[in-house]
N, C-alpha and C positions, 0 to 999 in steps of 0.2 A: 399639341400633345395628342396623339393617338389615343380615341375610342376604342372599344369593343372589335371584334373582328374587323380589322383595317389593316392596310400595308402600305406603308412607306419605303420608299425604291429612293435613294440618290446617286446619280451614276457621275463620275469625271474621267473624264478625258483631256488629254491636251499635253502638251512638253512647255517647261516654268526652267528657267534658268538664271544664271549671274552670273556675270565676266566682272573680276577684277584686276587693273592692268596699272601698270609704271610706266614713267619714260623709258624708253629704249624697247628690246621686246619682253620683258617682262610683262606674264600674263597666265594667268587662270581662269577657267568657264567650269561653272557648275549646271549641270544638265537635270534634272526630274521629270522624267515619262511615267506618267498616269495612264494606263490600258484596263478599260472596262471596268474602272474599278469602282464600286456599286456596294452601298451601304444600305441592307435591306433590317428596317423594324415591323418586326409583324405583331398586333395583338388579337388575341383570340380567348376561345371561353378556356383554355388550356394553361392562359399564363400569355408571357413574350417572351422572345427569340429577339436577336440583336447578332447581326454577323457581317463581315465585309467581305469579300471577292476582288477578286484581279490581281493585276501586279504593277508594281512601283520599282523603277529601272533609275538608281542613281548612279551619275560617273562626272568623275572630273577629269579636264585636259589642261594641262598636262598631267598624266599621273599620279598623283599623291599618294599611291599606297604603302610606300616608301617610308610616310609619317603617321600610316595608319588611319590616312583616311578613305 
Protein backbone atom coordinates (compact mmCIF):
# COMPACT_ATOMS: atom_id res chain seq x y z
CA UNK A 1 0.00 0.00 0.00
CA UNK A 2 1.28 3.47 -0.80
CA UNK A 3 2.39 5.97 1.90
CA UNK A 4 2.29 9.58 1.98
CA UNK A 5 3.82 11.30 -1.00
CA UNK A 6 4.89 8.08 -3.10
CA UNK A 7 4.47 6.91 -6.77
CA UNK A 8 3.97 3.75 -7.97
CA UNK A 9 4.73 3.35 -11.90
CA UNK A 10 3.93 -0.25 -13.44
CA UNK A 11 4.84 -0.48 -16.96
CA UNK A 12 3.85 -3.87 -19.60
CA UNK A 13 5.04 -4.50 -22.50
CA UNK A 14 5.15 -7.46 -24.58
CA UNK A 15 2.60 -9.37 -27.31
CA UNK A 16 0.39 -12.52 -25.29
CA UNK A 17 -1.59 -14.56 -27.79
CA UNK A 18 -3.60 -18.08 -28.49
CA UNK A 19 -3.97 -20.21 -31.55
CA UNK A 20 -6.87 -22.49 -31.63
CA UNK A 21 -6.63 -25.13 -34.47
CA UNK A 22 -8.47 -28.52 -35.94
CA UNK A 23 -7.59 -31.04 -38.11
CA UNK A 24 -7.27 -30.03 -41.57
CA UNK A 25 -6.56 -26.17 -41.85
CA UNK A 26 -8.84 -25.00 -39.57
CA UNK A 27 -7.41 -22.39 -37.35
CA UNK A 28 -7.62 -19.02 -35.31
CA UNK A 29 -4.83 -16.83 -33.43
CA UNK A 30 -5.55 -14.25 -31.08
CA UNK A 31 -3.04 -11.57 -30.83
CA UNK A 32 -2.68 -8.82 -27.42
CA UNK A 33 0.01 -6.01 -27.95
CA UNK A 34 0.79 -4.13 -24.72
CA UNK A 35 2.74 -0.72 -25.74
CA UNK A 36 3.90 1.38 -22.89
CA UNK A 37 1.13 0.68 -21.11
CA UNK A 38 2.01 2.06 -17.49
CA UNK A 39 -0.32 2.04 -14.49
CA UNK A 40 0.67 5.05 -12.43
CA UNK A 41 -0.67 5.48 -8.26
CA UNK A 42 0.49 8.54 -6.87
CA UNK A 43 -0.32 9.67 -3.03
CA UNK A 44 0.27 12.97 -1.98
CA UNK A 45 -0.95 15.40 0.91
CA UNK A 46 -3.66 16.32 -1.89
CA UNK A 47 -5.47 13.05 -1.96
CA UNK A 48 -4.57 10.08 -5.09
CA UNK A 49 -4.75 9.85 -8.55
CA UNK A 50 -4.86 6.45 -10.12
CA UNK A 51 -4.69 6.54 -14.10
CA UNK A 52 -3.32 4.16 -17.01
CA UNK A 53 -1.58 5.16 -20.32
CA UNK A 54 -0.61 3.36 -23.56
CA UNK A 55 -2.41 1.26 -25.90
CA UNK A 56 -3.58 -2.29 -26.08
CA UNK A 57 -3.78 -3.58 -29.99
CA UNK A 58 -6.23 -6.78 -30.13
CA UNK A 59 -6.78 -8.73 -33.55
CA UNK A 60 -7.64 -12.09 -34.59
CA UNK A 61 -6.48 -14.17 -37.81
CA UNK A 62 -8.56 -15.02 -39.43
CA UNK A 63 -10.97 -12.20 -39.11
CA UNK A 64 -13.77 -12.67 -36.98
CA UNK A 65 -15.47 -9.33 -37.21
CA UNK A 66 -17.94 -10.91 -39.20
CA UNK A 67 -19.30 -12.51 -35.66
CA UNK A 68 -18.38 -9.39 -33.88
CA UNK A 69 -15.62 -9.96 -32.61
Amino acid sequence: MAGPDTTEIHTANGTYGMTVSAPGAQSISLAIILTGLEDKYVTNASGTDEWINGSITISWSADLSQWGC
